[in-house]
N, C-alpha and C positions, 0 to 999 in steps of 0.2 A: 500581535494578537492573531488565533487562528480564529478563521470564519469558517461557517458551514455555508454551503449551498447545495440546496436542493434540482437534480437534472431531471425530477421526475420524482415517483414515491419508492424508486428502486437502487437511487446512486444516488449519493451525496460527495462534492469535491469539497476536500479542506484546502483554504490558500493562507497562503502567510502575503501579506502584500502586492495582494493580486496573482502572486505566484501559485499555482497547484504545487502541492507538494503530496496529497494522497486521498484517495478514493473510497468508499466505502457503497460497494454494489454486492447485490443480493445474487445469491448463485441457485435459481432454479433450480442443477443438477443436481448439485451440494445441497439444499435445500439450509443455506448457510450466508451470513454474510460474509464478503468478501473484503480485506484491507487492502490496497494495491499501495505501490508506489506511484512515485509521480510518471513514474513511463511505460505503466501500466502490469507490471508483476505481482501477484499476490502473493502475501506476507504472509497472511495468516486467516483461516477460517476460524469466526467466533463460535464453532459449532462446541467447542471445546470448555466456552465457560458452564458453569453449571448453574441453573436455575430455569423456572419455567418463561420467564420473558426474556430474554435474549431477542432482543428489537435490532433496529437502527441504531436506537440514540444510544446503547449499548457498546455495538460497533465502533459508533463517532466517537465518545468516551477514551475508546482504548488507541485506535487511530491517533489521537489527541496525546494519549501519552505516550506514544510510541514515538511521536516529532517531540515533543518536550524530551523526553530520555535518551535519546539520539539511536536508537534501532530502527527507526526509519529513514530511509537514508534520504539525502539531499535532494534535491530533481537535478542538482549538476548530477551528483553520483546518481543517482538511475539512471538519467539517460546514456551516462558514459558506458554502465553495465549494459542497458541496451543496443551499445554500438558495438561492446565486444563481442556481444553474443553471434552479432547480426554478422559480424566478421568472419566468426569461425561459421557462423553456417552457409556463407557463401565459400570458405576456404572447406567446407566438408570435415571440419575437423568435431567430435563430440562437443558436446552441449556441457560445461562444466559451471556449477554457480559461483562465482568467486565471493570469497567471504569477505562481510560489511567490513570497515575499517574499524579500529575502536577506536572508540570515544572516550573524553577524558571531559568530568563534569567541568 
């Protein structure tokens, strides 16, 4: 079962088991919310669905199917994307996003 928890009126972390597995914070800049992964990359601005309310619980919604349909990736997989990254940028080498694994329902 995914839980919601509120870190304030501006991020909400979804856990499976006590695990984080993805975030939903409001992007000031973006004037947008934000999906993150578990190790903190954003996925996707919901500035893109169309209608006038485009909330939170709209964000959460889709967060929520994005861990059921398997395009959000694991927290093992973020974090381990997060270590690649973190590699190449101490080895100086470009910033490359490496594509999600697919999934097989």
């Amino acid at each position: 079962m995914i839980e919601v928890e509120s870190y304030g009126a501006n991020c909400y972390g979804l856990t499976i088991n006590r695990e984080l597995w993805a975030e939903v914070e409001w992007s000031a800049s973006r004037r947008a919310w934000c999906i993150q992964a578990a190790a903190g990359h954003c996925l996707t601005h919901v500035e893109h669905i169309v209608g006038q309310n485009v909330d939170a619980q709209t964000a959460i919604r889709l967060a929520k199917k994005m861990i059921v349909n398997g395009s959000m990736p694991t927290p093992e997989e973020a974090y381990a994307q997060l270590e690649r990254e973190q590699e190449r940028k101490q080895l100086g080498e470009p910033f490359v996003i490496d594509p999600l694994p697919e999934r097989t329902p």
